[in-house]
N, C-alpha and C positions, 0 to 999 in steps of 0.2 A: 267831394268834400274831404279835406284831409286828417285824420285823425291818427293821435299817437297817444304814447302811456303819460300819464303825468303820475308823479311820485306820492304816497298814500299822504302825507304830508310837506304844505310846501313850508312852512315858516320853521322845521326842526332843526336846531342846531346842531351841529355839527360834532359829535362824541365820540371821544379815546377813551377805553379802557371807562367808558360810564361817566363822565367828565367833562364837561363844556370848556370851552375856550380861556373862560376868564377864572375858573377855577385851577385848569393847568399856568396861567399864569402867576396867581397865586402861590402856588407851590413853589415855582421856578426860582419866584421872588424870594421866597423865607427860604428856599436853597444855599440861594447867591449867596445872602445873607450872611447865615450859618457859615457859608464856605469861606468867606472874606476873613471872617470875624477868627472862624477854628479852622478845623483840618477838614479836606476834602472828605474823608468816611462822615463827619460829622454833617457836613453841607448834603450830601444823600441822603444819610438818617435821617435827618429832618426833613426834606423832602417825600419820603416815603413815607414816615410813620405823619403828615400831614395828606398826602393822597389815600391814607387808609383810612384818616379822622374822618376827612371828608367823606368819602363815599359812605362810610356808618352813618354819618349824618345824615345823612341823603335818602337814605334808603326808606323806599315806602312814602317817601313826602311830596307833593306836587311842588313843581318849578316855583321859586320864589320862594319859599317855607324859611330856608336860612336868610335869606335877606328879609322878609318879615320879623323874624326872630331877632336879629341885630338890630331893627328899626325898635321894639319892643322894649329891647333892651338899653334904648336913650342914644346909640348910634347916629351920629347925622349922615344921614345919605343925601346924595343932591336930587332934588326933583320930588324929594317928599318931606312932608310936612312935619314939625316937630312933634316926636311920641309922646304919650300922655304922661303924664305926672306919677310919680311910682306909689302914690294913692290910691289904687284903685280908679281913677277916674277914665273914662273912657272917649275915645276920640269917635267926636262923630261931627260933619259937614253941615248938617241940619241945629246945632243948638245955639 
């Protein structure tokens, strides 16, 4: 029977410097941005001082937590449902 190592998780994504994919896109993007818009130095600065926001943000929170937080916050994301009301009311599938 042939057996080999499989990796301690298969479904993790792929991380630079603590950073998933679509967050280093992120960045990239308010780079461009900045750099289009101002000066090269500026188009980094922004870049950087948004890969340091993030990762503070991050820290200590399970996967999801900031896109929770922006759904929360009346953000439309696609594939999820509209956030509750800034009443205090609460979304639940059952009422």
């Amino acid at each position: 029977m042939l057996e080999h190592h499989c990796p301690r998780t298969v479904d993790e994504p792929i991380r630079v410097l603590g950073l998933d994919g679509e967050d280093w896109a992120l960045i990239g993007s308010l780079a461009v941005i900045v750099y289009v818009l101002s000066t090269p130095f500026a188009g980094v600065a922004a870049g950087v001082f948004q890969m340091i926001a993030i990762r503070l943000a991050k820290r200590g929170r399970p996967p999801g937590a900031l896109r929770h937080a922006f759904w929360l916050l009346g953000f439309p994301l696609p594939g999820w449902p509209q956030a509750p009301a800034a009443q205090g009311q609460r979304y639940s599938p059952w009422r």
